[in-house]
Backbone atoms as SQL, in Angstrom:
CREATE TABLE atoms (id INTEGER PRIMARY KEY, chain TEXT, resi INTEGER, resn TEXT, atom TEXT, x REAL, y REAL, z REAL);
INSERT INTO atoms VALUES
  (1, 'A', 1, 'UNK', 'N', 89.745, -52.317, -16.006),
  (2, 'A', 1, 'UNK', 'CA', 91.094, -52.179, -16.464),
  (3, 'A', 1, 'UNK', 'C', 91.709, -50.978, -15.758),
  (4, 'A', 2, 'UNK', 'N', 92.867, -50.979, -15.304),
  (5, 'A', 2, 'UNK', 'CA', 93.641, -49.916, -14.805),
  (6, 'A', 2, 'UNK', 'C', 95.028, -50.128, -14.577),
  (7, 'A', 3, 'UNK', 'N', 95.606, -49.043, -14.624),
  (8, 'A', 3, 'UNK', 'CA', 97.184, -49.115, -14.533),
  (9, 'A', 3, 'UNK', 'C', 97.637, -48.365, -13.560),
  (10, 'A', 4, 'UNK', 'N', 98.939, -48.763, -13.377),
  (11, 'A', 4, 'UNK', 'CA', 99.782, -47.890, -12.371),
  (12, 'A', 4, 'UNK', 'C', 100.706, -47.646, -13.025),
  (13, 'A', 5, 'UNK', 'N', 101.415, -46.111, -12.534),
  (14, 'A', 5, 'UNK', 'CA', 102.556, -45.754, -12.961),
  (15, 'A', 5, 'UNK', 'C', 103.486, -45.780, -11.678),
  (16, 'A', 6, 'UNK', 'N', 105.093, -45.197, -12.259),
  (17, 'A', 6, 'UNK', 'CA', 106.196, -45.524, -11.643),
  (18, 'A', 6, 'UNK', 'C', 106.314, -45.341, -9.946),
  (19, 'A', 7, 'UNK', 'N', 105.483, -44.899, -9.664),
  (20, 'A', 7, 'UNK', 'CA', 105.602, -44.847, -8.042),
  (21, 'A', 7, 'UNK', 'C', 104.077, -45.585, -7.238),
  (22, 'A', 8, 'UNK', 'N', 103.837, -46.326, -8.185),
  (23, 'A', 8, 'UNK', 'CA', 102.808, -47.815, -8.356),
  (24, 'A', 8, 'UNK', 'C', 101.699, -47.006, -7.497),
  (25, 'A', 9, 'UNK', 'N', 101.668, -46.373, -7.869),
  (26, 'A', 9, 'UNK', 'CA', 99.838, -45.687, -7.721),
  (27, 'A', 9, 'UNK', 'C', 99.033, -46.090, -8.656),
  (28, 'A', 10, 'UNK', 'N', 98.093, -46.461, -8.808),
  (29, 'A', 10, 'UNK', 'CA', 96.735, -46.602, -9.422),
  (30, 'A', 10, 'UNK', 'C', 96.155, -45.727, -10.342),
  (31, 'A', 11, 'UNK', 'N', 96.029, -45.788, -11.592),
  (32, 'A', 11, 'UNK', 'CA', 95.566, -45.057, -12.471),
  (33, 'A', 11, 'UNK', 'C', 93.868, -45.820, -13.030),
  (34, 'A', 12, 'UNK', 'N', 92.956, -45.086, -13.048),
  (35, 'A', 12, 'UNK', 'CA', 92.027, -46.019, -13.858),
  (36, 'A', 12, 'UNK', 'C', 91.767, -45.004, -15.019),
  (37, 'A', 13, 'UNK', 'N', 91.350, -45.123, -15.852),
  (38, 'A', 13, 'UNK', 'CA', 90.875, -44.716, -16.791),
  (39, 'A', 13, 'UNK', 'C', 89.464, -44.176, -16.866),
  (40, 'A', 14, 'UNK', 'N', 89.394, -42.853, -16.817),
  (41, 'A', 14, 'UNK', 'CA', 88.380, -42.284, -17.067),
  (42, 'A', 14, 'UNK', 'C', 87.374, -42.345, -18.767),
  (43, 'A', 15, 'UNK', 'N', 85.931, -42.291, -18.154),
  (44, 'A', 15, 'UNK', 'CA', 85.350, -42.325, -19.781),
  (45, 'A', 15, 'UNK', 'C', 84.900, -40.465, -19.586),
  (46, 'A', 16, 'UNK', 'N', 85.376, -40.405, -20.720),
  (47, 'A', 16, 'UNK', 'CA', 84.770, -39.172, -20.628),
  (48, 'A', 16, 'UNK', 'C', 83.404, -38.769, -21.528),
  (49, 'A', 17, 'UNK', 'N', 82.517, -38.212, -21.397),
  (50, 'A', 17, 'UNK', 'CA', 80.987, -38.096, -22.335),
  (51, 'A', 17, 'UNK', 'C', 81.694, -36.687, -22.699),
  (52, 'A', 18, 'UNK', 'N', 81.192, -36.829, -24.049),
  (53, 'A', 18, 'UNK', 'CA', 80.958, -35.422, -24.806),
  (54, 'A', 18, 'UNK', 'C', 79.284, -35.394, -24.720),
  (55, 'A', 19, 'UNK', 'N', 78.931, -34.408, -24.339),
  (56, 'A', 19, 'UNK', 'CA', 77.375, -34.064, -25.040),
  (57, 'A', 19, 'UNK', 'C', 76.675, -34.009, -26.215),
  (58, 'A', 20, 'UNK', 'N', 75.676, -34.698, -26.198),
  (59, 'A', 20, 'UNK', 'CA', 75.399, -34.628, -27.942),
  (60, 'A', 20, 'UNK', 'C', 74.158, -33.640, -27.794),
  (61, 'A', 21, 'UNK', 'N', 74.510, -32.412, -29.084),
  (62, 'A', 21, 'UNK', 'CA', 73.535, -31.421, -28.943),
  (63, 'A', 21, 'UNK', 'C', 72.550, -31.964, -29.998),
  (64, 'A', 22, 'UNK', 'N', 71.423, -31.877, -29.345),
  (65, 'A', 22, 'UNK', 'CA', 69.939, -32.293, -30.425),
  (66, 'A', 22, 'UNK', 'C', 70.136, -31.002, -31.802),
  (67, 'A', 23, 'UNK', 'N', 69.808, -31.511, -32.984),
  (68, 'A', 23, 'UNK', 'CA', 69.972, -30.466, -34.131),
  (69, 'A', 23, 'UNK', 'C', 68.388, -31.271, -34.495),
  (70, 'A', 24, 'UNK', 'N', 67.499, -29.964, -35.055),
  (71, 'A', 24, 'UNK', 'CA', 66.677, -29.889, -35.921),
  (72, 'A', 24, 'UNK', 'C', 66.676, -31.332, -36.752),
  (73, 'A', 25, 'UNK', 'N', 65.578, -32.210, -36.853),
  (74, 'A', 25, 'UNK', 'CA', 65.566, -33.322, -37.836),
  (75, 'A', 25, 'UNK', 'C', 66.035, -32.686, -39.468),
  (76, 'A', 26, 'UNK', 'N', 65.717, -31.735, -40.013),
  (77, 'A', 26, 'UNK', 'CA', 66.003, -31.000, -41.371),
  (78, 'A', 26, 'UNK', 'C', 67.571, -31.164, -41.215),
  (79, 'A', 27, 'UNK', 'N', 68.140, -30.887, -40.365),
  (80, 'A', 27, 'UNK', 'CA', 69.457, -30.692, -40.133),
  (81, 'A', 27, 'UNK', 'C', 70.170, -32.027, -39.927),
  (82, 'A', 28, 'UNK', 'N', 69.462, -33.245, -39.805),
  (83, 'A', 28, 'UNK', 'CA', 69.850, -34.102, -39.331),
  (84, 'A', 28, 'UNK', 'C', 70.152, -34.772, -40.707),
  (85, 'A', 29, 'UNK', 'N', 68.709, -34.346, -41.578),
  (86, 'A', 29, 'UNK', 'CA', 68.927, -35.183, -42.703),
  (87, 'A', 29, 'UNK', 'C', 69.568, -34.616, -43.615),
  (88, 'A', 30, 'UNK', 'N', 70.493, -33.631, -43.481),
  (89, 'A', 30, 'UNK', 'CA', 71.256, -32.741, -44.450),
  (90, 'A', 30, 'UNK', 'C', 72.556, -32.896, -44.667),
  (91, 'A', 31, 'UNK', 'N', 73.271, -33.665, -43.152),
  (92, 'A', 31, 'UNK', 'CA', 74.189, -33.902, -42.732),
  (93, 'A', 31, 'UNK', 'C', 75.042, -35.093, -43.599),
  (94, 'A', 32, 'UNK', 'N', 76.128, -34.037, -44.033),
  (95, 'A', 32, 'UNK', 'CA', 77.074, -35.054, -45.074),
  (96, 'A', 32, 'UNK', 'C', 76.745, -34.793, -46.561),
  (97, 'A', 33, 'UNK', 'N', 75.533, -33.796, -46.577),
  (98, 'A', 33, 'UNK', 'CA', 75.290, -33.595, -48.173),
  (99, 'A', 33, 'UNK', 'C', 76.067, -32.476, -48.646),
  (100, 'A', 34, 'UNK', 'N', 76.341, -32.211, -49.808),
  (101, 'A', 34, 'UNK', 'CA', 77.201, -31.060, -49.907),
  (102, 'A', 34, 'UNK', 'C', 75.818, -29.767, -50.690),
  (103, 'A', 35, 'UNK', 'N', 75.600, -29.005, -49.825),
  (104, 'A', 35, 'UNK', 'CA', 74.854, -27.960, -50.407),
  (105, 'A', 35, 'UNK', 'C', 75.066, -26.812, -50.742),
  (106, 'A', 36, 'UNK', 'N', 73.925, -25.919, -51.593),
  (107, 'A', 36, 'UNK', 'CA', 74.448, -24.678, -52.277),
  (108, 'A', 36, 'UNK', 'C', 73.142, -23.659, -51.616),
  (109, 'A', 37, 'UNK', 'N', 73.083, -22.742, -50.689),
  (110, 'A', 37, 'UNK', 'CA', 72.029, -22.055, -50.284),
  (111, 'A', 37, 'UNK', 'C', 72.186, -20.666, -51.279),
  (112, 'A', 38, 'UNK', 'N', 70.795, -20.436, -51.936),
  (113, 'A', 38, 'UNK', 'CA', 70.820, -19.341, -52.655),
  (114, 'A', 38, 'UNK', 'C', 69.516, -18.223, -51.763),
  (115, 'A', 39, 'UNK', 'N', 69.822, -17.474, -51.855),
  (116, 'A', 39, 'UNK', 'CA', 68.905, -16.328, -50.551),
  (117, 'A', 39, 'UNK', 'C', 68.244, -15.397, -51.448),
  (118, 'A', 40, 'UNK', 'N', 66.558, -15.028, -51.370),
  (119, 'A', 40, 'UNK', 'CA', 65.849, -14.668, -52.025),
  (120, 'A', 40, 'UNK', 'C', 65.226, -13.219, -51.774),
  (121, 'A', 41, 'UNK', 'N', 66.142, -12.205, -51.704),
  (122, 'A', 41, 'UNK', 'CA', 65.548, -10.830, -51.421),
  (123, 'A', 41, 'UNK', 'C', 64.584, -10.003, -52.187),
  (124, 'A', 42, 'UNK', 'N', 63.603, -9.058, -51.387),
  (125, 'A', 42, 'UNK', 'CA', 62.509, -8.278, -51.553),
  (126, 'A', 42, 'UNK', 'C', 63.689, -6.653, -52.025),
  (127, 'A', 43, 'UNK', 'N', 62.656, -5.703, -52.066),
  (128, 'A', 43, 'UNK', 'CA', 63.519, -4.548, -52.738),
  (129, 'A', 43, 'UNK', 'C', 64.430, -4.392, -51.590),
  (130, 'A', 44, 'UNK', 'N', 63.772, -3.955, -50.482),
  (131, 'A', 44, 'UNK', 'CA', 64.333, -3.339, -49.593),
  (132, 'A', 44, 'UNK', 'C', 65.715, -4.662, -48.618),
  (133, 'A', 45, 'UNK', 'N', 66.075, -5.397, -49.654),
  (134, 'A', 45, 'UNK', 'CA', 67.391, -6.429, -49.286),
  (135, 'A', 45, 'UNK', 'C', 66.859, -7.483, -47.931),
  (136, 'A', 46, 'UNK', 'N', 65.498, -7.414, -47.570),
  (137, 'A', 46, 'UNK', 'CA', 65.475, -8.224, -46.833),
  (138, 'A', 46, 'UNK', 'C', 65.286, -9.645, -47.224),
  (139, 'A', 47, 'UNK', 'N', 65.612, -10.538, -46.936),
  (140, 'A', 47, 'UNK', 'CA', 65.654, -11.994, -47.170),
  (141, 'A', 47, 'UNK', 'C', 64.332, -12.579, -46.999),
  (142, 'A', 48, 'UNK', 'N', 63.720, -13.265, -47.966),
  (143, 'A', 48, 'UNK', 'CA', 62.092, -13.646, -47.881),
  (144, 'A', 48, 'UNK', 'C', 61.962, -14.672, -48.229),
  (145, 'A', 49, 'UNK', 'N', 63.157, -15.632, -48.260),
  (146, 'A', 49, 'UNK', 'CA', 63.254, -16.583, -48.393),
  (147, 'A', 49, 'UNK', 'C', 64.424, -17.522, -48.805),
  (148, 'A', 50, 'UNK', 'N', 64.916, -18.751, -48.565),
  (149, 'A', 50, 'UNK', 'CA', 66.062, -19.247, -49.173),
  (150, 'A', 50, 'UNK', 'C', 65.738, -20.806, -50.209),
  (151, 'A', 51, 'UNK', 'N', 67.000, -20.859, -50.835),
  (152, 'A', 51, 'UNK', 'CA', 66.573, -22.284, -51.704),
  (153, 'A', 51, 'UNK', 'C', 67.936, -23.210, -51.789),
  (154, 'A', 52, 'UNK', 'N', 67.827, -24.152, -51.446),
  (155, 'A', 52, 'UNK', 'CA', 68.919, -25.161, -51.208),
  (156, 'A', 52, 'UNK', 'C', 68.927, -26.053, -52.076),
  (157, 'A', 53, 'UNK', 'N', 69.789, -26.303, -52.497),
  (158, 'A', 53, 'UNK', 'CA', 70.504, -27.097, -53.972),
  (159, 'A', 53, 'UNK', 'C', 71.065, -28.287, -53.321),
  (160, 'A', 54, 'UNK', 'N', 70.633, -29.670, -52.979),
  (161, 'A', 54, 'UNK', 'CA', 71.279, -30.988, -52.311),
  (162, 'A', 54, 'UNK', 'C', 72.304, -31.376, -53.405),
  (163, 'A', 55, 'UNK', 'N', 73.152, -31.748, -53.178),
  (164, 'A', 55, 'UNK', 'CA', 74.094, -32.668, -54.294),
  (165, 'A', 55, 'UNK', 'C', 73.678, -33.593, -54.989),
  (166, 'A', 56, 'UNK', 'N', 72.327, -34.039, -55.228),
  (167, 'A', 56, 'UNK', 'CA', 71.757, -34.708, -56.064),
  (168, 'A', 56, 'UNK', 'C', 70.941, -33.870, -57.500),
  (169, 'A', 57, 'UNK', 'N', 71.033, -32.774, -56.496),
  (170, 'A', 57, 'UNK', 'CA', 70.217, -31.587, -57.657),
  (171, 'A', 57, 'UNK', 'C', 68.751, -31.223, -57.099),
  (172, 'A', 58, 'UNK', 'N', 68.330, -31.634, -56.264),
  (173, 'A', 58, 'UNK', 'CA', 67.570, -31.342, -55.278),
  (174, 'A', 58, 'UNK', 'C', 67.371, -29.850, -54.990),
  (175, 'A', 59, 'UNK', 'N', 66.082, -29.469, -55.129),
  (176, 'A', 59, 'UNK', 'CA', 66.000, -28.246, -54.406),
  (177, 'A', 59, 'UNK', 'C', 64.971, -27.896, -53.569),
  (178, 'A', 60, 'UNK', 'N', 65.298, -27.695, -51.944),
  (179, 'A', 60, 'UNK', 'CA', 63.979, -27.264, -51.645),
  (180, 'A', 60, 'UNK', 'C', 63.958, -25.299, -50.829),
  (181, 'A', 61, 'UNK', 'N', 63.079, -25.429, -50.866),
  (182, 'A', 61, 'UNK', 'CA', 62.652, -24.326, -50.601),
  (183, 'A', 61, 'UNK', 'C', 62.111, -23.789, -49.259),
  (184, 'A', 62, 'UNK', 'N', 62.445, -22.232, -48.777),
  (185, 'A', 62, 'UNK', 'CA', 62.115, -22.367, -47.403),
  (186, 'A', 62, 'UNK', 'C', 61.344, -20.625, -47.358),
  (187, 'A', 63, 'UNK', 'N', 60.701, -20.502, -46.579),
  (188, 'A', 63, 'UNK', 'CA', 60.526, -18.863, -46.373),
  (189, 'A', 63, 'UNK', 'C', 61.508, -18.287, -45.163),
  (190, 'A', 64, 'UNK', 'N', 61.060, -17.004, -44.860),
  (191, 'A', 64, 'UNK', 'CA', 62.174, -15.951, -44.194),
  (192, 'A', 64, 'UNK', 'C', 61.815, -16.684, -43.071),
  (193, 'A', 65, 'UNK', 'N', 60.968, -17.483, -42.364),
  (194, 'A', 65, 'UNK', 'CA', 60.746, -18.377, -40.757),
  (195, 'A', 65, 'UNK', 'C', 61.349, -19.452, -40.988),
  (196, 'A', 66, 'UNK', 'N', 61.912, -20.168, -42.084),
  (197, 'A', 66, 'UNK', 'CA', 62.562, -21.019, -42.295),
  (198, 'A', 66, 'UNK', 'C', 61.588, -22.430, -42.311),
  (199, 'A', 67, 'UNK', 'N', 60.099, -22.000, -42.599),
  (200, 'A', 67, 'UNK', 'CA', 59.517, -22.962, -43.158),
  (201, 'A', 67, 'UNK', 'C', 59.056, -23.367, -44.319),
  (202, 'A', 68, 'UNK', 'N', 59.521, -24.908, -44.875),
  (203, 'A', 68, 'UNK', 'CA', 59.377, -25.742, -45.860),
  (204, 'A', 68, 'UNK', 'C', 57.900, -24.935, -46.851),
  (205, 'A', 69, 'UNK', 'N', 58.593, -24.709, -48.201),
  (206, 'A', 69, 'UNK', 'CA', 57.074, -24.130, -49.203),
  (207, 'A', 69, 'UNK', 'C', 57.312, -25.356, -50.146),
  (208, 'A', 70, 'UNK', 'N', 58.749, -25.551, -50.481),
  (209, 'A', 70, 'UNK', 'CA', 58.373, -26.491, -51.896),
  (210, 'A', 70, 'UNK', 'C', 59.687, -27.440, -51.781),
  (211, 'A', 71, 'UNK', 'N', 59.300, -28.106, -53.168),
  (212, 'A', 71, 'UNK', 'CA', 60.472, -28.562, -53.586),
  (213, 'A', 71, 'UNK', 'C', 60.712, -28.994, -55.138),
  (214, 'A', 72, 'UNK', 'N', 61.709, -28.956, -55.746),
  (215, 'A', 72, 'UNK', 'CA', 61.847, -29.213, -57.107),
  (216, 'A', 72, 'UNK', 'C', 62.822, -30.344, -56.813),
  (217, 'A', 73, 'UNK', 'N', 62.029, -31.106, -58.064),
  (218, 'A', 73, 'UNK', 'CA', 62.843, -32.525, -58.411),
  (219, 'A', 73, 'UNK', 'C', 63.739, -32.270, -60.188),
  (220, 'A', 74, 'UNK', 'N', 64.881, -32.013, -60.419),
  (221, 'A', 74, 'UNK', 'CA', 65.031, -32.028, -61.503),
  (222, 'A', 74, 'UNK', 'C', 65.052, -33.247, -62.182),
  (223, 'A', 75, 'UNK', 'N', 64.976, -34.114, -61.423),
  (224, 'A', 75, 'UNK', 'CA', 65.532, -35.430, -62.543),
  (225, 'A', 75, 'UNK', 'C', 63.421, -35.683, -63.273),
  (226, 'A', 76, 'UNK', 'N', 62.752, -35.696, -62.271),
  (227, 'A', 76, 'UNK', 'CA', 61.305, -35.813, -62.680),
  (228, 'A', 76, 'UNK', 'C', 60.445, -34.212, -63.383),
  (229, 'A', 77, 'UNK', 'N', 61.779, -32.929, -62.959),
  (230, 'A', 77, 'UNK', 'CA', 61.016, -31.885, -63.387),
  (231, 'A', 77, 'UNK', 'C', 59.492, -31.325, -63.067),
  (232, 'A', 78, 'UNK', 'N', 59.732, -31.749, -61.770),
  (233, 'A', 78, 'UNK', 'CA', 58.232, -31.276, -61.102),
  (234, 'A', 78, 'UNK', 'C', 58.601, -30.297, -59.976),
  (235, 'A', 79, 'UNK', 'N', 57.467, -29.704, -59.609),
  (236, 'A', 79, 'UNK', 'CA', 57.552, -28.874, -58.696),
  (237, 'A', 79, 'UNK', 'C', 56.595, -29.218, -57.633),
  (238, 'A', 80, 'UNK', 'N', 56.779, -29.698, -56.262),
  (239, 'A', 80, 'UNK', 'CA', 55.955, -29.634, -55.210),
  (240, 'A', 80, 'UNK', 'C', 56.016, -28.824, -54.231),
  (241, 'A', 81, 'UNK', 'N', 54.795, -28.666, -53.539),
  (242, 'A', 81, 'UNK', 'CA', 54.497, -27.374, -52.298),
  (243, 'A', 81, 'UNK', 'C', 55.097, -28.136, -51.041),
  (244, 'A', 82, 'UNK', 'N', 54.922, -27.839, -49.720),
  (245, 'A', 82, 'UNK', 'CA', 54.528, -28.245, -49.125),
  (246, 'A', 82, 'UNK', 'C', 54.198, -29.361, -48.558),
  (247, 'A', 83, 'UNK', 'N', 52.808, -29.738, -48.857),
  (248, 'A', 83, 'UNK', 'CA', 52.504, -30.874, -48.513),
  (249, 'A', 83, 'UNK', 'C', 52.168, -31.763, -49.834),
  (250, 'A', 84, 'UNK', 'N', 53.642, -31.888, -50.656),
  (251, 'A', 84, 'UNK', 'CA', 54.672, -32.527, -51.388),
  (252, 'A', 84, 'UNK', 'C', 53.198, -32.794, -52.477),
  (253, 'A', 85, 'UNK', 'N', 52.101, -32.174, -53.069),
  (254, 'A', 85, 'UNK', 'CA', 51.368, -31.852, -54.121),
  (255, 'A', 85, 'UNK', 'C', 51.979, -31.249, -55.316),
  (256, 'A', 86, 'UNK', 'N', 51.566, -31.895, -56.413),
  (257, 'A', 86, 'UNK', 'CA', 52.335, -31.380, -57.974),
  (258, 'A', 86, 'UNK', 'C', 51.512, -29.803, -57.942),
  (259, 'A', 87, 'UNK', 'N', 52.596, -28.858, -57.766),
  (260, 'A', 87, 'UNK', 'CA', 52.240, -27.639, -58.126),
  (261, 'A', 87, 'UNK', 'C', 52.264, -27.479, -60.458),
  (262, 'A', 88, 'UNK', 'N', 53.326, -27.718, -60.704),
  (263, 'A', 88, 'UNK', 'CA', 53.815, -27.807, -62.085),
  (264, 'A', 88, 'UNK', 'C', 55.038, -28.336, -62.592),
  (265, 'A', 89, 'UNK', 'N', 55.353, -28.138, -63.629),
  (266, 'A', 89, 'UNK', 'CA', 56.246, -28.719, -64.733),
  (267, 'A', 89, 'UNK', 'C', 57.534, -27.277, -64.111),
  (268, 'A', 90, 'UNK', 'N', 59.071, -28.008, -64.216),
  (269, 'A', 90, 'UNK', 'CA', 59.310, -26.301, -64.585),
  (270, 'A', 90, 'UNK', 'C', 59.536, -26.558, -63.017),
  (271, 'A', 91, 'UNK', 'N', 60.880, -25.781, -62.729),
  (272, 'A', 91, 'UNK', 'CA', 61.320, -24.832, -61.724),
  (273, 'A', 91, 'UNK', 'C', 60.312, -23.984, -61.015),
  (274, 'A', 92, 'UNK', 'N', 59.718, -23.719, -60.142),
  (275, 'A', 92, 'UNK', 'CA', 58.740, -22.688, -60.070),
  (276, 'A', 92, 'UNK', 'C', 58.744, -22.530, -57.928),
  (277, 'A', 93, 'UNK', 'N', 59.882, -22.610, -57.388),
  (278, 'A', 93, 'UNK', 'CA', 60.043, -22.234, -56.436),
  (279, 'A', 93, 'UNK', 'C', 60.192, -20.811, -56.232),
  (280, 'A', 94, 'UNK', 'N', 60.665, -19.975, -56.725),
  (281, 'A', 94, 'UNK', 'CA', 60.422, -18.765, -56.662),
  (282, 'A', 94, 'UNK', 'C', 59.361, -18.382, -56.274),
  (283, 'A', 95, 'UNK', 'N', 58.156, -18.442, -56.914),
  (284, 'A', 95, 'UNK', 'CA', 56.699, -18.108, -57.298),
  (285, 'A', 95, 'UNK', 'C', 56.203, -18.921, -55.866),
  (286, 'A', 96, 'UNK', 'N', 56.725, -19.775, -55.296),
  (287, 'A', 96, 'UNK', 'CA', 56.463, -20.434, -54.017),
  (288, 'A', 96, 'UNK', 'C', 56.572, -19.792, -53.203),
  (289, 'A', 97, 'UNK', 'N', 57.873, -19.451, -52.677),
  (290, 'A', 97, 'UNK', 'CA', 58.597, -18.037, -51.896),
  (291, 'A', 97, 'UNK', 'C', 57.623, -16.999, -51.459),
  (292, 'A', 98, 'UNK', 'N', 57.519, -16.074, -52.859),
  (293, 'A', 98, 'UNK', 'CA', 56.974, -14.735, -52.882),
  (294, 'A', 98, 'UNK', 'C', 55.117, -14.799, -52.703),
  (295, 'A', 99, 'UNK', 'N', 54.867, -16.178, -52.653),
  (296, 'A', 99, 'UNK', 'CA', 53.592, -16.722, -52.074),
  (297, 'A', 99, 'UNK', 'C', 53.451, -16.418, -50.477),
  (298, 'A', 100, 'UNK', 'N', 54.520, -16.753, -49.918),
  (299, 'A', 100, 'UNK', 'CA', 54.680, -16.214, -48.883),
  (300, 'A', 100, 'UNK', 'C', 54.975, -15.375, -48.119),
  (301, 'A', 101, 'UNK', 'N', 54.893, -14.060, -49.149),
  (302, 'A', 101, 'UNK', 'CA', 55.688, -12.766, -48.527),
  (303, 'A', 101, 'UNK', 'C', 54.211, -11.815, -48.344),
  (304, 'A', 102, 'UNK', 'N', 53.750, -11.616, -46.957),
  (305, 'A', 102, 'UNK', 'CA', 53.050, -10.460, -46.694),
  (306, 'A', 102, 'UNK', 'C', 53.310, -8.999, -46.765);
């Protein structure tokens, strides 16, 4: 397909590519959820961890490297680690976190 304009030259139509930047799979599957990040400081204000609230009520949990410790299900009220094992009953990501603080 192509056109010409008024002094009948030849126009074609360019495609133009945008680049698609690769994002983190975590990031991929986050996309479009509406979340609440709450940030978990030691005395000295450093950050040792964060906890993300999905719009379902979802929460998982991350340390200061930004790797996966847990997750809480409120609708089942469980708490899993990791490698998604019933830690307990009960909220208990916190206690996940500070598991990980050397």
């Amino acid at each position: 397909m192509c056109f010409t304009d008024v002094s009948g030259t030849r126009i074609v139509p360019m495609r133009v590519y945008i680049p698609v930047i690769a994002k983190p799979a975590h990031i991929q599957a986050l996309r479009g959820a509406l979340m609440a990040t709450e940030y978990l400081r030691d005395d000295h204000y450093h950050i040792i961890g964060t906890i993300v609230t999905e719009s379902s009520g979802k929460q998982i949990a991350r340390d200061a490297r930004y790797n996966r410790v847990g997750e809480y299900d409120p609708k089942a009220d469980l708490t899993r680690d990791s490698h998604y094992r019933i830690i307990g009953t009960g909220n208990q990501l916190s206690a996940l976190i500070w598991r990980t603080v050397r």
